[in-house]
MITOR-827718 format. One record per residue: residue in three letters; z, x, y of N, C-alpha, C, CB in turn; residue number from 1. Coordinates in nm, 2 decimals. Each point is the difference from the previous one (the first is absolute). Glycine has a CB too. Layout:
# MITOR-827718
<ALA <Z X Y> <Z X Y> <Z X Y> <Z X Y> NUM>
...
END
This chain:
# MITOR-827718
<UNK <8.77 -1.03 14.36> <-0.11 0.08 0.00> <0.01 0.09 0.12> <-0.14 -0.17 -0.13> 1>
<UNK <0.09 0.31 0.13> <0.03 0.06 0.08> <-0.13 -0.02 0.15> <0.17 0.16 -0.24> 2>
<UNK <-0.16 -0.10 0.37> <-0.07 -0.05 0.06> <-0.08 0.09 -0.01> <0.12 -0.14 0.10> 3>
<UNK <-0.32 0.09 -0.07> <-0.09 0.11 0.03> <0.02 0.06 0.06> <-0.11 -0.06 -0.04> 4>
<UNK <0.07 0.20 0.05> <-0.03 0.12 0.12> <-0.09 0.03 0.01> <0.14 0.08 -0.01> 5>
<UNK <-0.20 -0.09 0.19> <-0.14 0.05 0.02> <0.07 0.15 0.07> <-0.19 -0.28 0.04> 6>
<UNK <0.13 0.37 -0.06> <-0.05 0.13 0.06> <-0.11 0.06 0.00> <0.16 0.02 -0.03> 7>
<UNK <-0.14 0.03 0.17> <-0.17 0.10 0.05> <0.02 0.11 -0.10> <-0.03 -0.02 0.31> 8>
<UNK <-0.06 0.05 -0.33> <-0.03 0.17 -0.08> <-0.16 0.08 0.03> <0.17 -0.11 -0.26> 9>
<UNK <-0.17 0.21 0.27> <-0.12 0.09 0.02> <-0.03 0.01 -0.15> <0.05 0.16 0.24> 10>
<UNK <-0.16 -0.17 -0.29> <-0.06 0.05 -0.10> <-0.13 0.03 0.02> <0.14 -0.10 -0.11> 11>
<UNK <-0.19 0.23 0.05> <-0.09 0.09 0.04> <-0.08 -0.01 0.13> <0.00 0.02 -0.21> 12>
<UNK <0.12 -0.05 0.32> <-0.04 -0.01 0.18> <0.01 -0.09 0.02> <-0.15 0.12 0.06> 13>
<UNK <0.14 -0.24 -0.08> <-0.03 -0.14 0.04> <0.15 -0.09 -0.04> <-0.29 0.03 -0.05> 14>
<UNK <0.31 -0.11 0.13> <0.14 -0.11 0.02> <-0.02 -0.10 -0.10> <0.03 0.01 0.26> 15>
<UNK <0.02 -0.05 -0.35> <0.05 -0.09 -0.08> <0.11 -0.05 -0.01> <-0.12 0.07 -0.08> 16>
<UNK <0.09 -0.21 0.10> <0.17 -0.07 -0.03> <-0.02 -0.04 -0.19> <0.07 -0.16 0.32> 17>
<UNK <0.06 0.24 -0.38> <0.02 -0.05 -0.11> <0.06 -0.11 0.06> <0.02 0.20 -0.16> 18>
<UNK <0.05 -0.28 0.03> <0.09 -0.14 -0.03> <0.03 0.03 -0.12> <-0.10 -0.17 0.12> 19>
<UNK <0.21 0.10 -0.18> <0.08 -0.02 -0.12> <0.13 -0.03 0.02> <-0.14 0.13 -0.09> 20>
<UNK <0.17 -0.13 -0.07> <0.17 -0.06 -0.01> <0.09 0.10 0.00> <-0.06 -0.20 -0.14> 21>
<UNK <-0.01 0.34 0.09> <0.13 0.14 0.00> <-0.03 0.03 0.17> <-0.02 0.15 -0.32> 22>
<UNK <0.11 -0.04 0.30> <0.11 0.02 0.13> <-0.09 0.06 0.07> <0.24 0.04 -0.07> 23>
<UNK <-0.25 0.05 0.19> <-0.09 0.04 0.06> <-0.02 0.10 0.01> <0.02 -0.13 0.07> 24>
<UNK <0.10 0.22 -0.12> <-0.02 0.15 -0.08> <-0.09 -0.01 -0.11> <0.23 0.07 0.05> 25>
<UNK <-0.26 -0.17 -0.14> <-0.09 0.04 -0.11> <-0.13 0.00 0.06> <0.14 -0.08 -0.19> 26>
<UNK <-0.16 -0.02 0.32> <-0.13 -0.04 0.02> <-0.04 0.13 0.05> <0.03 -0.25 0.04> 27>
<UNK <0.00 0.31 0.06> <0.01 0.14 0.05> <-0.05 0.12 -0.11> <0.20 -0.09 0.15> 28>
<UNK <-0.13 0.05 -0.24> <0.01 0.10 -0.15> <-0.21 -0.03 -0.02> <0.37 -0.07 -0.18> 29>
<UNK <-0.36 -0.07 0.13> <-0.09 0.03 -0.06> <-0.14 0.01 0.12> <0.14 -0.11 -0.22> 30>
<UNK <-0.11 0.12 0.36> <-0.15 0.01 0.06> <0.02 0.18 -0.02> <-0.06 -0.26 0.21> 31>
<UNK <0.18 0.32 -0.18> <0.03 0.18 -0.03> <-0.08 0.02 -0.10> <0.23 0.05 0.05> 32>
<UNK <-0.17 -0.13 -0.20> <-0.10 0.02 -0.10> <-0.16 0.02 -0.01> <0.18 -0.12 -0.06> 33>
<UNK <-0.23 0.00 0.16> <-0.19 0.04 0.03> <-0.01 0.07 0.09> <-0.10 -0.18 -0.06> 34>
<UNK <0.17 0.24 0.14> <-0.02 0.08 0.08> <-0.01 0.15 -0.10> <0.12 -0.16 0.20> 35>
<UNK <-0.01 0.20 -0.31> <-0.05 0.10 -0.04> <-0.08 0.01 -0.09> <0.15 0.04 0.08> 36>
<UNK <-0.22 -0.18 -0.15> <-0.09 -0.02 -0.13> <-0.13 0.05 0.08> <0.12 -0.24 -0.15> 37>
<UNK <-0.12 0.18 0.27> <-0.14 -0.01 0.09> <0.01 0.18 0.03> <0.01 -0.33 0.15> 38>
<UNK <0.06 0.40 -0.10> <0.03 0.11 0.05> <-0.06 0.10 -0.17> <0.26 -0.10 0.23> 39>
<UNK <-0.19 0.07 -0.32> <-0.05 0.06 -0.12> <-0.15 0.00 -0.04> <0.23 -0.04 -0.06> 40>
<UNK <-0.29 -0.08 0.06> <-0.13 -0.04 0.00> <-0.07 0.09 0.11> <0.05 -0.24 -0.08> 41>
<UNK <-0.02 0.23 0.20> <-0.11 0.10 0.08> <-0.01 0.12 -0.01> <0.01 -0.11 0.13> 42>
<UNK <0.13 0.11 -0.20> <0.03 0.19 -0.02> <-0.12 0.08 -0.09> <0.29 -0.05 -0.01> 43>
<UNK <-0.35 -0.10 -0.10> <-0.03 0.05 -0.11> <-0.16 0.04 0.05> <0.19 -0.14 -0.19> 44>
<UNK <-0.23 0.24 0.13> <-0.14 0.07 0.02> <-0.13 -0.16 -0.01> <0.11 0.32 -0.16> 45>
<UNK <-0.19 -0.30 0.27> <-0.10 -0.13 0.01> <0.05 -0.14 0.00> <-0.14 0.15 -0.11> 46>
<UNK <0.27 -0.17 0.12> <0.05 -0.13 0.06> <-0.09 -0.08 0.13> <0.23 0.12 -0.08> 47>
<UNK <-0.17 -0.03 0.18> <-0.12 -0.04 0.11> <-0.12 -0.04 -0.01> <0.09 0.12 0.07> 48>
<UNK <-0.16 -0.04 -0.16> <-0.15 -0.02 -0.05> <-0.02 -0.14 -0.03> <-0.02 0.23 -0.09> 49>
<UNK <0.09 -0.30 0.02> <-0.02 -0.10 -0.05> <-0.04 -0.12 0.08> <0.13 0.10 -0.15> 50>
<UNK <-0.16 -0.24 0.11> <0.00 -0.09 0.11> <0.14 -0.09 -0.04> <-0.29 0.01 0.04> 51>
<UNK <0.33 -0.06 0.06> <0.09 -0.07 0.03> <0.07 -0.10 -0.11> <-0.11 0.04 0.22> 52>
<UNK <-0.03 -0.12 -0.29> <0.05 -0.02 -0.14> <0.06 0.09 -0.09> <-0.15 -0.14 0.02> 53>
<UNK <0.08 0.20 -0.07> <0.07 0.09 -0.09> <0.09 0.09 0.04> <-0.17 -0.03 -0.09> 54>
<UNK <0.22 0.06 0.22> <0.10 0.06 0.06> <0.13 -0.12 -0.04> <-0.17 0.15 0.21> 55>
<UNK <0.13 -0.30 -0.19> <0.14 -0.08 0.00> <0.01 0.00 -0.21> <-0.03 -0.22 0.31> 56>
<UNK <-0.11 0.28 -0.38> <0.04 -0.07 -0.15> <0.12 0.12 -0.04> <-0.27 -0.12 -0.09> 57>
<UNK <0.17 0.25 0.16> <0.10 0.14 -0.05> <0.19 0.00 0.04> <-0.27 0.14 0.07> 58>
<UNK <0.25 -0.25 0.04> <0.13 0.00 0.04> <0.10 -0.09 -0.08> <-0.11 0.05 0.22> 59>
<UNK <0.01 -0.12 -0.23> <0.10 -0.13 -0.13> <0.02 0.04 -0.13> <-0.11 -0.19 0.10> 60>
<UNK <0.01 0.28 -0.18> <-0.02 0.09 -0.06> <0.13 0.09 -0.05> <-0.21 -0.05 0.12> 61>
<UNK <0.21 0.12 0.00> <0.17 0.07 0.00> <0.09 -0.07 0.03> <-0.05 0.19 0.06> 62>
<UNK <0.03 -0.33 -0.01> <0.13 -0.05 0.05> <0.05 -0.08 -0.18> <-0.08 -0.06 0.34> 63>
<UNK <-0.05 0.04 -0.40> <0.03 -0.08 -0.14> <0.05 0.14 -0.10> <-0.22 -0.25 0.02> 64>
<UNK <0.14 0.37 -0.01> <0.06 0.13 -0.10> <0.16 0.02 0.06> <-0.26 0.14 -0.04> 65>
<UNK <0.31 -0.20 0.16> <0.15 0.05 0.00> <0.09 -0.12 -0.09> <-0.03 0.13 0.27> 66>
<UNK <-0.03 -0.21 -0.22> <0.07 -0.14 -0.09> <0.02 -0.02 -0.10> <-0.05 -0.07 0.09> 67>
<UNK <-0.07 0.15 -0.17> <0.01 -0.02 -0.18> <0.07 0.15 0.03> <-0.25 -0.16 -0.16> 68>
<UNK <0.26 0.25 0.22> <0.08 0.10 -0.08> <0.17 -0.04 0.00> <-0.21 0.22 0.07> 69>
<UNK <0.23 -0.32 0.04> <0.17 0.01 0.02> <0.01 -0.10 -0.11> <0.08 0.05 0.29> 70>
<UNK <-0.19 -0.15 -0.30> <0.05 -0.14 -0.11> <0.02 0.10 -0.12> <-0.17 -0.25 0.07> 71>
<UNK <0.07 0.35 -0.09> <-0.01 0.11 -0.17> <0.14 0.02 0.04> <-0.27 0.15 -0.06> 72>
<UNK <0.37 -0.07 0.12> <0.09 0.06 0.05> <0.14 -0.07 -0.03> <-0.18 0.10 0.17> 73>
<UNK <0.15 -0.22 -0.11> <0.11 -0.15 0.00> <-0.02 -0.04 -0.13> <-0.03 -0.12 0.23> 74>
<UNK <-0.08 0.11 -0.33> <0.01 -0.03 -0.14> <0.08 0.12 -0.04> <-0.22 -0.15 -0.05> 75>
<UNK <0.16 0.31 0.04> <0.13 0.10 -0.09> <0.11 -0.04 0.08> <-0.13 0.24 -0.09> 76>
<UNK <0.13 -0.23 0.21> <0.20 0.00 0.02> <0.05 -0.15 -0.08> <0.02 0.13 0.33> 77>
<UNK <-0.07 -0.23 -0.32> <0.04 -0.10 -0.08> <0.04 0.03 -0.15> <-0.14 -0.14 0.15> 78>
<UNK <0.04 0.18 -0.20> <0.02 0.02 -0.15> <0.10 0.13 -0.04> <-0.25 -0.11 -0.02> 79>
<UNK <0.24 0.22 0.12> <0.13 0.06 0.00> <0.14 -0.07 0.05> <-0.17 0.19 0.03> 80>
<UNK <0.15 -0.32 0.07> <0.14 -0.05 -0.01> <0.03 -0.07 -0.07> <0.01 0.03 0.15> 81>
<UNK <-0.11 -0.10 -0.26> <0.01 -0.08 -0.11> <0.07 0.08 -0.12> <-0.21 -0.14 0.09> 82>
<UNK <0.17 0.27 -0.10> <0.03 0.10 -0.08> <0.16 0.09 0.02> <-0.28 0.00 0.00> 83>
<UNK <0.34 -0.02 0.16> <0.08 0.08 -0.04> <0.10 -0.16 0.05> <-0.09 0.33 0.01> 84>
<UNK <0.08 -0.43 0.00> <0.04 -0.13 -0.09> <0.06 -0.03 -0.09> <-0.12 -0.01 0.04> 85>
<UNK <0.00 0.04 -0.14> <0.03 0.01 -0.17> <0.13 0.08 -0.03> <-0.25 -0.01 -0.06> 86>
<UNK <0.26 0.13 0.15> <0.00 0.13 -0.03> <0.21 -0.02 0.03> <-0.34 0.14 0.10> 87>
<UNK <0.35 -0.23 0.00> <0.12 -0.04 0.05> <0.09 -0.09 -0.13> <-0.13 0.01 0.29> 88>
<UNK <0.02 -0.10 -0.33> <0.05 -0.11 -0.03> <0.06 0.07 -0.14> <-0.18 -0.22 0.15> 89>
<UNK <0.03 0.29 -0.24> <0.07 0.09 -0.09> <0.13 0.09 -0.03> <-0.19 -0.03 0.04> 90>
<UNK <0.23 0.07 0.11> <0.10 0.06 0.03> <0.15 -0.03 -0.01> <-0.18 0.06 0.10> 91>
<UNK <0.11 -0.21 -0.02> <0.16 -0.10 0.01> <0.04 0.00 -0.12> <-0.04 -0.17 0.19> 92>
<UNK <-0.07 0.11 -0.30> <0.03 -0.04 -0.10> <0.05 0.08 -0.12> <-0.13 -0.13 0.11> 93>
<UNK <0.11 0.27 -0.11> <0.03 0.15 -0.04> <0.15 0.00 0.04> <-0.24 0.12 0.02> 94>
<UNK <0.27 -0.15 0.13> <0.14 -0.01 0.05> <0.09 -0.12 -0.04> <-0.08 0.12 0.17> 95>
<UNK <0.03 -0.19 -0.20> <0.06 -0.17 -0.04> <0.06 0.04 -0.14> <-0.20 -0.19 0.12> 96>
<UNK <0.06 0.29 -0.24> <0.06 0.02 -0.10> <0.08 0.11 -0.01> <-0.16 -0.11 -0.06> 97>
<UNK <0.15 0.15 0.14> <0.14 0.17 -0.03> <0.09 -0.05 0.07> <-0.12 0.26 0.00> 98>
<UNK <0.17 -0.33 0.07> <0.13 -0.11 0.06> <0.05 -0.05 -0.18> <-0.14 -0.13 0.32> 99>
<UNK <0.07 0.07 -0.37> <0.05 -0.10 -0.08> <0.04 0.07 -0.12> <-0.14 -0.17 0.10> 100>
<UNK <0.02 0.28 -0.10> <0.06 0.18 -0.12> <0.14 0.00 0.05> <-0.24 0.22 0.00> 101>
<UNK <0.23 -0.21 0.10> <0.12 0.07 0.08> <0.17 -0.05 -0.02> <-0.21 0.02 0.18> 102>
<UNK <0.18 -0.18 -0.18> <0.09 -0.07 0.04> <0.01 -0.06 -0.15> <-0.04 -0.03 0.28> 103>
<UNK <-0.03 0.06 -0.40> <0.03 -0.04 -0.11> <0.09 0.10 -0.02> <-0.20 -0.12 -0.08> 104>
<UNK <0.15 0.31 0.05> <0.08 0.08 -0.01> <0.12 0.00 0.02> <-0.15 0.07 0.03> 105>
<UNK <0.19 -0.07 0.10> <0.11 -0.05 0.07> <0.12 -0.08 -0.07> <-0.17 0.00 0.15> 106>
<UNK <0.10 -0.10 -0.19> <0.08 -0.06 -0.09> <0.03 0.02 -0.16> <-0.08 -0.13 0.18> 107>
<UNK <0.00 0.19 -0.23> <0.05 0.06 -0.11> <0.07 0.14 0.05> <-0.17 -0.12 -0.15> 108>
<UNK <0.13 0.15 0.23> <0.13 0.11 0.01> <0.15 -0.02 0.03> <-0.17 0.10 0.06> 109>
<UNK <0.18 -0.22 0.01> <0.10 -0.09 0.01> <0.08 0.00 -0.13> <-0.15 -0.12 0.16> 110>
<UNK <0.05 0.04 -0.23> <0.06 -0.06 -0.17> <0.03 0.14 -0.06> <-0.18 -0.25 -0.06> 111>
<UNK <0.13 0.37 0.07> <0.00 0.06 -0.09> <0.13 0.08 0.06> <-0.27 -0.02 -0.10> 112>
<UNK <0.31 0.05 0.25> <0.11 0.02 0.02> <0.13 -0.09 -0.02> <-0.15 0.14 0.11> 113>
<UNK <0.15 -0.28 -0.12> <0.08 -0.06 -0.08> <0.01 0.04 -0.13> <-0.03 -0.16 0.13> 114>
<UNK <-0.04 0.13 -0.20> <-0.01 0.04 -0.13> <0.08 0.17 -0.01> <-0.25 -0.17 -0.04> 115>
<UNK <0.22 0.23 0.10> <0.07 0.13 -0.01> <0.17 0.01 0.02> <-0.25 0.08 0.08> 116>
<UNK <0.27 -0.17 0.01> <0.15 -0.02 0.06> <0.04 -0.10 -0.14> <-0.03 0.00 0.33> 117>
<UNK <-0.06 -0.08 -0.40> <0.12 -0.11 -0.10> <0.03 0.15 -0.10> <-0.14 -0.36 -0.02> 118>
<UNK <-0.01 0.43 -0.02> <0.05 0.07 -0.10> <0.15 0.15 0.04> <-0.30 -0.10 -0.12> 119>
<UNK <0.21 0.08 0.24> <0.13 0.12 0.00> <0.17 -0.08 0.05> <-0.23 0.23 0.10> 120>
<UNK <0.23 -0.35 -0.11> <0.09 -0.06 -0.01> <0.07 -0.03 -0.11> <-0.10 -0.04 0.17> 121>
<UNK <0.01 0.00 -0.30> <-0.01 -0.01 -0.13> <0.05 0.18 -0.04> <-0.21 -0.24 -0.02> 122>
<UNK <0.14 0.35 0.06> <0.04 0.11 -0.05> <0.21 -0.01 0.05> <-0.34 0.16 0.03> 123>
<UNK <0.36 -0.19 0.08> <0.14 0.03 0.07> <0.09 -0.07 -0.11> <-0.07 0.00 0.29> 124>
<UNK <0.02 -0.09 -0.28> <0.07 -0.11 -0.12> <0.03 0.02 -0.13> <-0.09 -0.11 0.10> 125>
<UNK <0.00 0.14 -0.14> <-0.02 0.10 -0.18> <0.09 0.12 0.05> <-0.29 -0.05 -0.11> 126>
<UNK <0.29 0.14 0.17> <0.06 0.11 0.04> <0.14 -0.03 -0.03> <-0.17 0.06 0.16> 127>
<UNK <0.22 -0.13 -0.04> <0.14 -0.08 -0.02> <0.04 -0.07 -0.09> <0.00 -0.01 0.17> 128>
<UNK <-0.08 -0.05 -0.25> <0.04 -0.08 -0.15> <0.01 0.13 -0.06> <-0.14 -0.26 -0.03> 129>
<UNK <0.07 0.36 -0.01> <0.02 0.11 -0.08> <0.14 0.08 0.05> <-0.28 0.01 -0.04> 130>
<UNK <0.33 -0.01 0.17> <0.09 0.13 -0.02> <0.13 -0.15 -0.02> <-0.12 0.31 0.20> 131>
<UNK <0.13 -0.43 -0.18> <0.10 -0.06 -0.04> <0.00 0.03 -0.18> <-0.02 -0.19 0.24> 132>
<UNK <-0.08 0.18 -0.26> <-0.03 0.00 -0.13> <0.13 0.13 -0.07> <-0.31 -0.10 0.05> 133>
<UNK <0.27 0.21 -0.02> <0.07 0.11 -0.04> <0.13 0.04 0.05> <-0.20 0.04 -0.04> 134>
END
């Protein structure tokens, strides 16, 4: 198991030590992250106005509208990689069968140029039986 990491971080002015098990670049990442959620929230017209509750709901608010939009986001890229998937497997299998088109052909063309060599071997033969003939 990997070991915790505590780090200091400023979030909106004030010192926090995160903790956790990822590295200490993400911990960093995510106090940046409320730093600019919190930064977008004051930006917005009458933020300030509010009291302190409803300043932290508005904040969680957008912090939960980003989450369902990347989870909405992570489901289509999934189902588009489920899709071009299919899309592969179809393909191989399109190639698996024109290999086997391929390699049947192949072989009758094979047979069929034998076949061409006995008869025109059969023609040389008849040929020569006929001019002994006369």
């Amino acid at each position: 198991m990997a070991d915790k990491n505590d780090i200091p971080v400023v979030i909106n002015g004030r010192i926090y030590n995160l903790s956790g098990y990822e590295n200490r670049e993400y911990l960093q990442d995510v106090a940046n992250y409320m730093n600019s959620k919190i930064a977008e929230c004051k930006a917005a017209e009458g933020f300030r106005r509010l009291n302190p509750e409803y300043q932290n709901i508005l904040l969680a608010i957008n912090i939960a509208d980003d989450y369902f939009k990347i989870k909405g986001e992570k489901g289509k890229l999934s189902a588009q990689d489920d899709e071009k998937e299919k899309q592969i497997y179809d393909l191989r299998h399109e190639v698996i069968e024109t290999q086997i088109k391929y390699e049947s052909s192949m072989r009758l063309v094979e047979e069929y140029k034998e076949q061409v060599n006995a008869l025109q071997r059969k023609i040389i033969q008849l040929e020569a039986e006929k001019t002994r003939q006369e």
